[in-house]
C-alpha positions as CSV (number, residue, x, y, z in Angstrom):
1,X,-19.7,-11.9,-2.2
2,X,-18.6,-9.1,-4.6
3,X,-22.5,-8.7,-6.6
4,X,-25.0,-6.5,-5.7
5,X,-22.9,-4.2,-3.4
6,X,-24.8,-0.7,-2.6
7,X,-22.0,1.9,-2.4
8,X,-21.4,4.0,0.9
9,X,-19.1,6.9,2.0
10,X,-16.3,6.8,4.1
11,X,-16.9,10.1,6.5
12,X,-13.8,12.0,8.3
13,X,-15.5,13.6,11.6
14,X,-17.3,16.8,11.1
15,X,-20.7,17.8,12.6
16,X,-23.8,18.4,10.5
17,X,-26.0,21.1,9.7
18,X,-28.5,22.4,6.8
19,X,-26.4,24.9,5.1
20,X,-24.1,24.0,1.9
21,X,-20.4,24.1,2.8
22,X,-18.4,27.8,2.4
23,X,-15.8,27.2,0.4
24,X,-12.2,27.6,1.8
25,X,-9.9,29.3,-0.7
26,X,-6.8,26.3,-1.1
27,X,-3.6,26.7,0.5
28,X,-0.3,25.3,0.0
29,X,-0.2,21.5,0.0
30,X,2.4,20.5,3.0
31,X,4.8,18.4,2.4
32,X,4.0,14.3,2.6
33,X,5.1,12.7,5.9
34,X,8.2,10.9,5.0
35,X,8.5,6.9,4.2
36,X,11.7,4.6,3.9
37,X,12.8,5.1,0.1
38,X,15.8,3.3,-1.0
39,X,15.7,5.1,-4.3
40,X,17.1,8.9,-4.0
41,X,15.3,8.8,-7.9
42,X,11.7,7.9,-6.8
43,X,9.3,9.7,-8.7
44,X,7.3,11.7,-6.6
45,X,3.3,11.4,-6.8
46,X,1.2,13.6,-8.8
47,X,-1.3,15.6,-6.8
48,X,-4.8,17.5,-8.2
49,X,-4.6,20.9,-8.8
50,X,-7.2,22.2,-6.3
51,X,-10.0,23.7,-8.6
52,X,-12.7,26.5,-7.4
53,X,-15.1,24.6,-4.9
54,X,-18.8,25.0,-5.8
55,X,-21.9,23.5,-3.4
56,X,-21.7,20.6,-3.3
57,X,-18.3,20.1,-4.6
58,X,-17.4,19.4,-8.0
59,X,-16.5,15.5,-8.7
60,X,-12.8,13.9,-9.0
61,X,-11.8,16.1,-6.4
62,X,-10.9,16.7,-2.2
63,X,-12.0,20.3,-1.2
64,X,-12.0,22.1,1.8
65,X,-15.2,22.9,3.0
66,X,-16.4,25.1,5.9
67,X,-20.0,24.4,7.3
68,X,-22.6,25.0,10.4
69,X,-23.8,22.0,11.4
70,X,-27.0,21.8,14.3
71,X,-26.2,19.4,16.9
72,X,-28.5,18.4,19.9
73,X,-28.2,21.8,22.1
74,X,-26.4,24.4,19.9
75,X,-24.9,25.1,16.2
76,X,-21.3,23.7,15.5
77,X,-19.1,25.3,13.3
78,X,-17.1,22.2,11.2
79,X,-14.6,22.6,8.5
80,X,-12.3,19.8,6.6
81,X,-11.7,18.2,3.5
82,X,-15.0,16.7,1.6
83,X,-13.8,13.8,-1.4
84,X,-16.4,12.9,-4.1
85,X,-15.1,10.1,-6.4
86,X,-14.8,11.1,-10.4
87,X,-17.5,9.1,-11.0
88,X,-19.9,11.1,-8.6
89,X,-23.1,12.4,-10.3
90,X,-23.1,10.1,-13.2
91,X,-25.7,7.6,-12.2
92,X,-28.6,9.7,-10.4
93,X,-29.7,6.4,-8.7
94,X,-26.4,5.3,-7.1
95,X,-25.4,5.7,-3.6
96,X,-21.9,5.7,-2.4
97,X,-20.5,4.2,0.2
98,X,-19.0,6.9,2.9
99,X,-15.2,6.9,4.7
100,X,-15.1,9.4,7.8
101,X,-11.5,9.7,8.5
102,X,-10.0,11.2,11.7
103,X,-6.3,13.1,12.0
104,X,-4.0,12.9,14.3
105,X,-2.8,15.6,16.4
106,X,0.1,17.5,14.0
107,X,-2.9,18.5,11.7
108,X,-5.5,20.4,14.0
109,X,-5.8,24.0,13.4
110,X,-7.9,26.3,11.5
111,X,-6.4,25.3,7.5
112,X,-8.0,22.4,6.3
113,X,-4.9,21.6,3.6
114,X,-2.8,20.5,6.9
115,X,-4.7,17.3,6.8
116,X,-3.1,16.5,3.7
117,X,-0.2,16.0,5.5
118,X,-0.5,12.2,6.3
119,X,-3.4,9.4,6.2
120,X,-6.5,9.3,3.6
121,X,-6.5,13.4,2.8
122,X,-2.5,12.3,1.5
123,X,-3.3,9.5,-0.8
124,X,-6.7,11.4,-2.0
125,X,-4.9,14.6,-3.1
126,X,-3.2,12.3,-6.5
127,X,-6.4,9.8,-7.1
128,X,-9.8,9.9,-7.4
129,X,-11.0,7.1,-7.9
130,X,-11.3,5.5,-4.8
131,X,-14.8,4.5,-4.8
132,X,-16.2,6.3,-1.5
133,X,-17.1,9.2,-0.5
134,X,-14.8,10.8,2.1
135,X,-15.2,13.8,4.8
136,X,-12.5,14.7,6.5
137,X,-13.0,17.2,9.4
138,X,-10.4,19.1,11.5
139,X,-10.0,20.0,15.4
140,X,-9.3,23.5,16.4
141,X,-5.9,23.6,18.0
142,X,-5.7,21.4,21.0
143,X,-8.6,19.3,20.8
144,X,-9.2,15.7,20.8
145,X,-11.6,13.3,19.2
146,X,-12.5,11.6,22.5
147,X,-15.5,14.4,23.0
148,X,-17.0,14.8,19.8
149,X,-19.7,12.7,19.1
150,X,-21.9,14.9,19.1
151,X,-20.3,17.0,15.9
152,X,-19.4,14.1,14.2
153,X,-23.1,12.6,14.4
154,X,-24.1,16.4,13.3
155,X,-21.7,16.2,10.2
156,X,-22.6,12.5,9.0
157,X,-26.2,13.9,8.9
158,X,-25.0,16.9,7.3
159,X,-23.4,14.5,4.3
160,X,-25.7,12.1,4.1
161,X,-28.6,15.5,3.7
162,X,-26.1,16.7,1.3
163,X,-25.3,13.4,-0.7
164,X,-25.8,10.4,-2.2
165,X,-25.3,8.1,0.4
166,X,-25.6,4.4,1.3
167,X,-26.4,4.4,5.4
168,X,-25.5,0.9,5.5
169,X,-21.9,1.7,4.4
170,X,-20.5,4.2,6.8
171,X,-17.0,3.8,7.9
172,X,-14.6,5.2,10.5
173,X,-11.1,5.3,10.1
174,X,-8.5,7.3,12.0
175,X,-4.9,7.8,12.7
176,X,-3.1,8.8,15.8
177,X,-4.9,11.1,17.9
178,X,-7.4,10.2,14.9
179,X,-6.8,6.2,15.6
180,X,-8.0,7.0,19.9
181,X,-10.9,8.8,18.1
182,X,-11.6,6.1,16.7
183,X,-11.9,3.7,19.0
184,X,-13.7,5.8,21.1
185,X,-16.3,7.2,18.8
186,X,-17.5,4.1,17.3
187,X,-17.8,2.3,21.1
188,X,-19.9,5.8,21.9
189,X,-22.2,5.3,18.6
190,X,-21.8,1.1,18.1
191,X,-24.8,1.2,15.7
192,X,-24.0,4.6,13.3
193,X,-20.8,2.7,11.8
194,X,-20.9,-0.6,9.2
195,X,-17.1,-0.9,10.0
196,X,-14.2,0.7,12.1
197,X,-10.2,1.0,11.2
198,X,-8.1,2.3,13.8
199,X,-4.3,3.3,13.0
200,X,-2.0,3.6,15.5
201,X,-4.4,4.5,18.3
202,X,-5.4,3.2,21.2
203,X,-7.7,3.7,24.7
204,X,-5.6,5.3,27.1
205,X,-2.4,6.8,25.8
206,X,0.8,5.3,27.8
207,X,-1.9,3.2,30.2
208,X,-3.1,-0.5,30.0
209,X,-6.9,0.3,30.4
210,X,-9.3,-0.8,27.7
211,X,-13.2,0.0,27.6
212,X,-15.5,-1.5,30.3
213,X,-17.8,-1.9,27.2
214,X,-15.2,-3.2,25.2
215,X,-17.8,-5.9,23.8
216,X,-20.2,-3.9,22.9
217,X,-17.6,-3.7,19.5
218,X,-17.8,-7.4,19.4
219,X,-20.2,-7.6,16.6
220,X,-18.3,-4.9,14.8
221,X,-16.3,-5.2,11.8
222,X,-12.8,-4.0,12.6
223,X,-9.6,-4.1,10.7
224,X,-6.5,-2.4,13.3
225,X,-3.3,-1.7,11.7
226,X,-0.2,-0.8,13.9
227,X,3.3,-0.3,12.6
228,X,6.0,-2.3,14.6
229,X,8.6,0.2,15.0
230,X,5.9,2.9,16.1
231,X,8.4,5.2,18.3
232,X,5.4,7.3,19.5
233,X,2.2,5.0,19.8
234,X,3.6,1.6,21.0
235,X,1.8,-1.2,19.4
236,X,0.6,-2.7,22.4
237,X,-1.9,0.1,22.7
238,X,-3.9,-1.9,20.3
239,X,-2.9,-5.0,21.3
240,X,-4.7,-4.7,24.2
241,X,-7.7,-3.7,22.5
242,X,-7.1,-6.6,20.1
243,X,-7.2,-8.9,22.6
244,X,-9.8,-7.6,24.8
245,X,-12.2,-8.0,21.6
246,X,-11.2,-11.9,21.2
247,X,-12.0,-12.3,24.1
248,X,-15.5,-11.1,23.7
249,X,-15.4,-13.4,20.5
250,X,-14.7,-10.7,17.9
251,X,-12.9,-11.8,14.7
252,X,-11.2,-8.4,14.7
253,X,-8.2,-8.3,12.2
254,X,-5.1,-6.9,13.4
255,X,-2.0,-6.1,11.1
256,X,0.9,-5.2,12.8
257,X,3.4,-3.7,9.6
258,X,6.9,-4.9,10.6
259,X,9.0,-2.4,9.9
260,X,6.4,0.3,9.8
261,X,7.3,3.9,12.2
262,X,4.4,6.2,13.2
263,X,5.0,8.2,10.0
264,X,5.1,5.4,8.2
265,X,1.7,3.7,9.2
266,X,-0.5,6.7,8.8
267,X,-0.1,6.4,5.3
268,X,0.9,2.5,4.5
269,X,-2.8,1.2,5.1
270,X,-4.4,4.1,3.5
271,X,-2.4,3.2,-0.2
272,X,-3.7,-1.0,0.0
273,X,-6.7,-1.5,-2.2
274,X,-6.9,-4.4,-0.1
275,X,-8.6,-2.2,2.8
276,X,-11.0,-1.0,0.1
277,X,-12.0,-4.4,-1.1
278,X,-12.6,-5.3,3.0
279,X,-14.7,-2.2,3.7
280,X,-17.1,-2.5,0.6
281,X,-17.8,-6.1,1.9
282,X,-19.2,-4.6,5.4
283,X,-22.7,-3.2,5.3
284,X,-25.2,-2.7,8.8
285,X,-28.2,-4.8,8.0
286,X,-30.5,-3.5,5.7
287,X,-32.7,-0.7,6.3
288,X,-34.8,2.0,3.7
289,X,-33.3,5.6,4.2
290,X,-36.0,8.3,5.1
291,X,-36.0,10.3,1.4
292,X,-33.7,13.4,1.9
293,X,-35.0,16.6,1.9
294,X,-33.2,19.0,-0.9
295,X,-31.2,15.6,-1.6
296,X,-29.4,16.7,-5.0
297,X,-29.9,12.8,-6.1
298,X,-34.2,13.4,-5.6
299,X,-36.1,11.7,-2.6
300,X,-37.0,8.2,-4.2
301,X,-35.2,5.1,-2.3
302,X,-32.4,4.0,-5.2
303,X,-32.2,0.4,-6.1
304,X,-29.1,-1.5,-5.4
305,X,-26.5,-1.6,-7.9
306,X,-23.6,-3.2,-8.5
307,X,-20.1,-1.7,-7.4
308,X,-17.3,-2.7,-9.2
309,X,-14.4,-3.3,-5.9
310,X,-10.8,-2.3,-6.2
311,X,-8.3,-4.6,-7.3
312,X,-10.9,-6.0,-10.1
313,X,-10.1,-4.3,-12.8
314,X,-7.6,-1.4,-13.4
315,X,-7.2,-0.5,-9.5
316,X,-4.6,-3.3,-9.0
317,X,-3.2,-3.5,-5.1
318,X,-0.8,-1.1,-4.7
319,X,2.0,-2.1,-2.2
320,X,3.7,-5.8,-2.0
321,X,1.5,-8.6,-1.2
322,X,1.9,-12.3,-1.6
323,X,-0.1,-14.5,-4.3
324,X,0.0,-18.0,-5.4
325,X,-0.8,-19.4,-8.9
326,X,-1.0,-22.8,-11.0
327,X,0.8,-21.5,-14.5
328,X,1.4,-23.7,-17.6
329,X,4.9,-23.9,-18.2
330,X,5.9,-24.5,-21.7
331,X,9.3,-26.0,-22.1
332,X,12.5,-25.5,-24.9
333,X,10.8,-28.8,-26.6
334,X,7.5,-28.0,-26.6
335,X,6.4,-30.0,-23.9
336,X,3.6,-27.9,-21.3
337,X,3.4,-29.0,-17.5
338,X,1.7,-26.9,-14.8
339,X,3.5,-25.3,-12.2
340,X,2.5,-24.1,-8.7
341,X,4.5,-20.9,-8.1
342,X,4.2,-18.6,-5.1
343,X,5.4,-14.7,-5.1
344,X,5.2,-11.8,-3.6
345,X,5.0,-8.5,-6.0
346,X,5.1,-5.1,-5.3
347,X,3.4,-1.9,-7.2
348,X,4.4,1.5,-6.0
349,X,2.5,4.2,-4.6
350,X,1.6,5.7,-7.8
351,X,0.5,3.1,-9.9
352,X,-2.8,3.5,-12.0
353,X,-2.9,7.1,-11.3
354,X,-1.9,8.0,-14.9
355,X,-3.1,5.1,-17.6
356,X,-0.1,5.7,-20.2
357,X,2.6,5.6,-17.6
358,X,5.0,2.3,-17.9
359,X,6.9,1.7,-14.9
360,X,10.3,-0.2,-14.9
361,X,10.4,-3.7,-13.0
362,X,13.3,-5.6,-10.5
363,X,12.8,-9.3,-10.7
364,X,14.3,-10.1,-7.2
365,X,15.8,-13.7,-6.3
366,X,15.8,-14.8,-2.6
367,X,18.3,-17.2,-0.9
368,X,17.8,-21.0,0.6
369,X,17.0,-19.7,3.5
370,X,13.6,-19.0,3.0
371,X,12.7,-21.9,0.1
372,X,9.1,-22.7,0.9
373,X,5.5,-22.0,-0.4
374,X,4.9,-19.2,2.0
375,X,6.3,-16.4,0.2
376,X,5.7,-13.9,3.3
377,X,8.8,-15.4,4.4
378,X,10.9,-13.7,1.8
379,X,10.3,-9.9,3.3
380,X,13.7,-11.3,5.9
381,X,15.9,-9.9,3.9
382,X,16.7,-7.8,0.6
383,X,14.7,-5.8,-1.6
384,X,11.5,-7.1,-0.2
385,X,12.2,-6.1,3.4
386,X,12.8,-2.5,2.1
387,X,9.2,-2.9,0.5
388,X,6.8,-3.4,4.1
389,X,7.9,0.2,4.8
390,X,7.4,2.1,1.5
391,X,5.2,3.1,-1.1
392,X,7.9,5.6,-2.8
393,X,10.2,3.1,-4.6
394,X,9.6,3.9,-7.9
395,X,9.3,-0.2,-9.9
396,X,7.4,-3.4,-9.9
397,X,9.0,-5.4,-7.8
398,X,8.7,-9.2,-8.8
399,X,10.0,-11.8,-5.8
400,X,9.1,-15.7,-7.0
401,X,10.0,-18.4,-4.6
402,X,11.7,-21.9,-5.1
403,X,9.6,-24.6,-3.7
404,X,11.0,-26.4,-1.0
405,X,11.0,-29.2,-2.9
406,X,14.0,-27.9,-5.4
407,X,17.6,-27.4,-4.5
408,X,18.4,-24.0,-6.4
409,X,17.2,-21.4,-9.2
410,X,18.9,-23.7,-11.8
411,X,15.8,-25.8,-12.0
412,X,13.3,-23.3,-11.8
413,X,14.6,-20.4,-15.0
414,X,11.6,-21.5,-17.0
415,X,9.3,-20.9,-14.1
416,X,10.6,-17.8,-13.6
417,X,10.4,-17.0,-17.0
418,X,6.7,-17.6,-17.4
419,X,5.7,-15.8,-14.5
420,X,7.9,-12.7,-15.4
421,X,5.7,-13.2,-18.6
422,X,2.4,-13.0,-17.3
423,X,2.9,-10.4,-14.9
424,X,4.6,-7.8,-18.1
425,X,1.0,-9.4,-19.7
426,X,-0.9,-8.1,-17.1
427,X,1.0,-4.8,-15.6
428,X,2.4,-1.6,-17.2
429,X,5.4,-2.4,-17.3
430,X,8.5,-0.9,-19.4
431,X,9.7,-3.6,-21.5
432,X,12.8,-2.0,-22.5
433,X,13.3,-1.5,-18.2
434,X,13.6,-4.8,-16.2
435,X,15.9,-5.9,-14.4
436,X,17.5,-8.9,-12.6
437,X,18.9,-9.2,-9.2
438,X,19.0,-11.9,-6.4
439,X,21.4,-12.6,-2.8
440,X,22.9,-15.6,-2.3
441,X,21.5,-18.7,-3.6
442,X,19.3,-16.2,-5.8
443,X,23.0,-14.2,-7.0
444,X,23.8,-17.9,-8.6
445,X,20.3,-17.5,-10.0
446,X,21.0,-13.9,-11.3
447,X,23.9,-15.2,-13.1
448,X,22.2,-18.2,-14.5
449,X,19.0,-16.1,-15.5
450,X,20.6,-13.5,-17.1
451,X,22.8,-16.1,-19.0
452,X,19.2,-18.0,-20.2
453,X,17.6,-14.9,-21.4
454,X,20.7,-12.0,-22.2
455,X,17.9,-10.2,-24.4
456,X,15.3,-9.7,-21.0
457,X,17.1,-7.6,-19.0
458,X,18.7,-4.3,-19.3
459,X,20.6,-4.8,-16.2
460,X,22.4,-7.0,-13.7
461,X,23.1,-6.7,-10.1
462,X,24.0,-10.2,-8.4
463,X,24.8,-9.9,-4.6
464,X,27.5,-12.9,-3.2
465,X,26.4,-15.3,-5.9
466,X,28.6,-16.6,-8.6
467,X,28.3,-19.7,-11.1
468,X,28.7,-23.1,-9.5
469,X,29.2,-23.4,-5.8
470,X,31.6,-26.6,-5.9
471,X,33.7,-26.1,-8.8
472,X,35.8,-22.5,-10.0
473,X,34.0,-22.7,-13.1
474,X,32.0,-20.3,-15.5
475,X,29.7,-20.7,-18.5
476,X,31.1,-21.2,-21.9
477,X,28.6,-18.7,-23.1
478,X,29.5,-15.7,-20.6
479,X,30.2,-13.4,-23.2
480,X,26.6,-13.5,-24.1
481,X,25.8,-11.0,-21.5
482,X,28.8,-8.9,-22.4
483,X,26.3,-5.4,-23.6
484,X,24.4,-6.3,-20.3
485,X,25.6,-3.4,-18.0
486,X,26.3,-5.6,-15.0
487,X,27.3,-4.3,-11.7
488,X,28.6,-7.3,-9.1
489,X,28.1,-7.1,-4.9
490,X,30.3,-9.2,-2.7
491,X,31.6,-9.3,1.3
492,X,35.3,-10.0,1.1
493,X,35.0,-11.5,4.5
494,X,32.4,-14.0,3.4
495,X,32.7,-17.6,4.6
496,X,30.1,-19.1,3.3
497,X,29.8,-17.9,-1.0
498,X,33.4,-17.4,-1.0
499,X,34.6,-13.8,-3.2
500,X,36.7,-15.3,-5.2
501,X,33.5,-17.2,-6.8
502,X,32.2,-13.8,-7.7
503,X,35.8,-12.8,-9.3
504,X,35.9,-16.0,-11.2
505,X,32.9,-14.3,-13.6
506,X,33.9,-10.2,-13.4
507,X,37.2,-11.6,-14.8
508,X,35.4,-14.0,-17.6
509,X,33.8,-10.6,-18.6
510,X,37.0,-8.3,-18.4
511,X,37.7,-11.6,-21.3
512,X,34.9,-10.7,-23.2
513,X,36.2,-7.0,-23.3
514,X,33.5,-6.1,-20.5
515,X,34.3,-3.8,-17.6
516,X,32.2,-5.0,-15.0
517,X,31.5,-2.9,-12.2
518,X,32.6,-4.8,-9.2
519,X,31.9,-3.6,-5.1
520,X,33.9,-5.8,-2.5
521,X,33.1,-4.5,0.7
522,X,36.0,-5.1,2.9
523,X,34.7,-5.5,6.2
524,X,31.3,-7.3,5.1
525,X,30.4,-10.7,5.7
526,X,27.9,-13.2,4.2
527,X,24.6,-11.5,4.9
528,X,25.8,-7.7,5.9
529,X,26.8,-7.8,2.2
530,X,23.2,-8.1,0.8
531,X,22.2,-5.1,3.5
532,X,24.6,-2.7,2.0
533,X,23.8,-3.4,-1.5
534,X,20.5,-3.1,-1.2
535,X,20.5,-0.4,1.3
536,X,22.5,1.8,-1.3
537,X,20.5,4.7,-2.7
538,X,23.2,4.4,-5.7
539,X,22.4,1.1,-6.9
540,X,18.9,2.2,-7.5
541,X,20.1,5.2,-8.9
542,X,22.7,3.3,-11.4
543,X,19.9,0.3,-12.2
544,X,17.0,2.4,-13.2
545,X,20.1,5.1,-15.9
546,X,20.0,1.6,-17.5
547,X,17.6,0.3,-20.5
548,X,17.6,-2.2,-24.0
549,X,17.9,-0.4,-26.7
């Protein structure tokens, strides 16, 4: 499936017209729409310094352009953002594939650096290499989408006049207002889109209606995301759309992000590669383009090429997603088995965008609640159900689960082990920075990894664990992890991992000469003792200050 892909543009809506874009002189970026960070230290993403915009616009860069465009009665004056990937130019017989992204109502006016704000314009202003290329245009103050197909058919002309474009691979995204425009653009022009991603959109705002025409989209590629706790744009405004299309027999995808706000989904999808790979996989059917006129790329019809997809080589998926493997597992005798192991890991917003950068990484340890093979389960509690709702924390996250097979972590260290090896094999990661933490069932696993390996990690953070659940009992060999800065989470009205299982070790250290930092919280039980640890900006603060020597 992934050979022989033609590249297209992703297009933001814009009209068209026969005159080079006017260049806007760049204002101030606003700032980023904000996303659930547990880390007060999150390092903030880099953005491009805007450079002088030329005709057409210089390559690894988003400029704002200002145009005329000639629609089917009159001229129409469009401005925006116009993206060409860094890699633009380079091959004079390549066409890329085109995004046309729609905003949402906070950005219209009459400065184009507003729709940096939120959505694709965000995520383009600190990367570009995102394979597309993307235009970006922006209402006048109080506008909607609904009523502009007639611009935004103007503008895609316009680009495709302008650039190197594959028609087969034009896509329509939007969120918001942007996500309605969506919907409603590509049902008024079925055939002028290969694919369509609404974001937190809908038909009728507040209303149950959907499209008499609905089906017409049946045919149509269409990924919808919706964020769960959308305050603004409830997600049953798509649902209903979702639905409506099954019904016509569309496989239309739906995501709905659990613990996604309205802020939080405009930007969410936009950062997951995995959306990338999906929209390079839709084409319309094959077709030869009419040469362009004044084309900088020359009039003669380019042969396909291959496009290499995100997530395939050094774009790895950014946010947390789940993945299961068969690993050889080679044991303290020599002996090699193969292992099935299933895990969810997490890369942060910024990942990739600078090639030396190392980034530290949390190996995360669930509970026996959610022992399985389905490692979606795990994002129920701790550090992975902070992750569905940011790109800003600022580490790896790696979450393995114990089959359901197994009866705790004890049994599966060397899994663990391996896995953590392949992924420091295969990731920047800081060597000297991981780190070890786990709730429950997965605390007892803390202790016991960081007991198995003392040289891994350069910190410890186990959360209502201790060392063995029927007997008052440590290790022998406890004061092996006596230089490991260790800081101990426990709910002193916990019934079910009793505290005094967690005292039994911070005193073993105070033994070792060790002064373990220890938080009881007095008022916490079982479970309300992992949300407050790993709701705490400090421990993310404290764990990250730490590092081997």
């Amino acid at each position: 499936m992934r050979s022989a892909l033609i590249v297209s543009a992703l297009i933001v809506i814009s009209g068209c017209a026969a005159n080079p874009p006017i260049p806007i002189a760049p204002t101030a970026t606003p700032t980023v729409a904000p996303t659930l960070a547990p880390s007060t230290t999150a390092t903030p993403l880099p953005t491009v310094t805007p450079i002088a915009p030329a005709t057409p616009p210089p390559p690894s860069a988003q400029q704002p352009f200002s145009t005329t465009v000639q629609g089917r009665q009159s001229e129409i004056d469009v401005q925006g953002l116009l993206y060409l990937p860094q890699d633009y130019g380079r091959d004079a017989q390549r066409r890329w594939p085109l995004i046309v992204f729609l905003h949402g109502s906070g950005e219209r006016g009459t400065d184009p650096q507003r729709l940096t704000s939120i959505g694709l314009p965000q995520i383009l202003q600190s990367r570009s290499d995102l394979p597309f290329v993307v235009v970006s245009p922006q209402l006048p103050p109080g506008d909607a989408w609904n009523d502009k197909g007639e611009m935004l058919d103007a503008l895609v002309e316009w680009v495709e006049e302008q650039y190197a474009i594959d028609p087969q691979r034009i896509y329509l995204t939007g969120f918001s207002l942007g996500g309605f425009g969506t919907w409603a653009l590509g049902l008024s022009s079925p055939d002028r889109f290969a694919a369509l991603v609404p974001v937190a959109g809908g038909w009728g705002f507040g209303g149950d209606a959907v499209p008499a025409n609905i089906c017409d989209l049946a045919a149509k590629p269409i990924w919808v995301f919706h964020g769960a706790q959308d305050e603004l744009v409830k997600p049953a405004q798509s649902e209903l759309l979702v639905e409506a299309l099954r019904a016509c027999g569309s496989d239309v995808r739906y995501s709905l992000m659990p613990r996604a706000t309205h802020a939080a989904s405009g930007v969410l999808p936009y950062r997951d590669s995995e959306l990338y790979d999906w929209l390079l996989q839709q084409s319309l059917p094959d077709k030869k383009p009419a040469p362009s006129q004044g084309s900088p790329i020359g009039s003669a019809t380019p042969e396909v090429v291959s496009t290499p997809l995100p997530g395939d080589g050094s774009l790895k998926p950014i946010g947390q997603h789940a993945y299961t493997i068969d690993l050889d597992i080679v044991n303290a005798k020599g002996l090699t088995r193969t292992a099935t192991i299933s895990y969810l890991l997490y890369l942060p917003g910024g990942y990739g965008q600078d090639p030396q950068q190392q980034w530290p990484l949390v190996l995360f340890l669930h509970g026996s609640d959610v022992w399985g093979n389905n490692p979606e389960d795990l994002i129920a509690s701790g550090l992975p159900r902070l992750l569905t709702a940011t790109l800003d924390f600022p580490a790896i996250v790696l979450s393995p689960q114990v089959p359901e097979d197994e009866v705790w972590w004890g049994t599966e260290l060397d899994e663990v082990n391996a896995l953590l090896d392949l992924v420091q094999a295969n990731y920047a990661v800081d060597a000297k920075r991981v780190y070890l933490t786990g709730l429950s069932a997965g605390g007892f696993g803390a202790w016991a990894m960081a007991v198995r390996y003392p040289q891994r990690f350069a910190a410890l953070a186990p959360i209502a664990g201790g060392w063995d659940s029927e007997r008052d009992t440590v290790p022998r060999n406890i004061c092996n992890i006596k230089a490991m800065p260790i800081w101990v989470f426990h709910g002193e009205q916990d019934d079910i991992v009793l505290p005094k299982k967690a005292q039994l070790l911070v005193n073993a250290l105070k033994q070792c000469g060790v002064e373990v930092r220890f938080t009881l919280y007095p008022d916490a039980n079982h479970r309300e003792s992992f949300r407050r640890a790993y709701d705490d900006p400090e421990l993310y603060t404290w764990l990250f200050q730490q590092h081997l020597p």
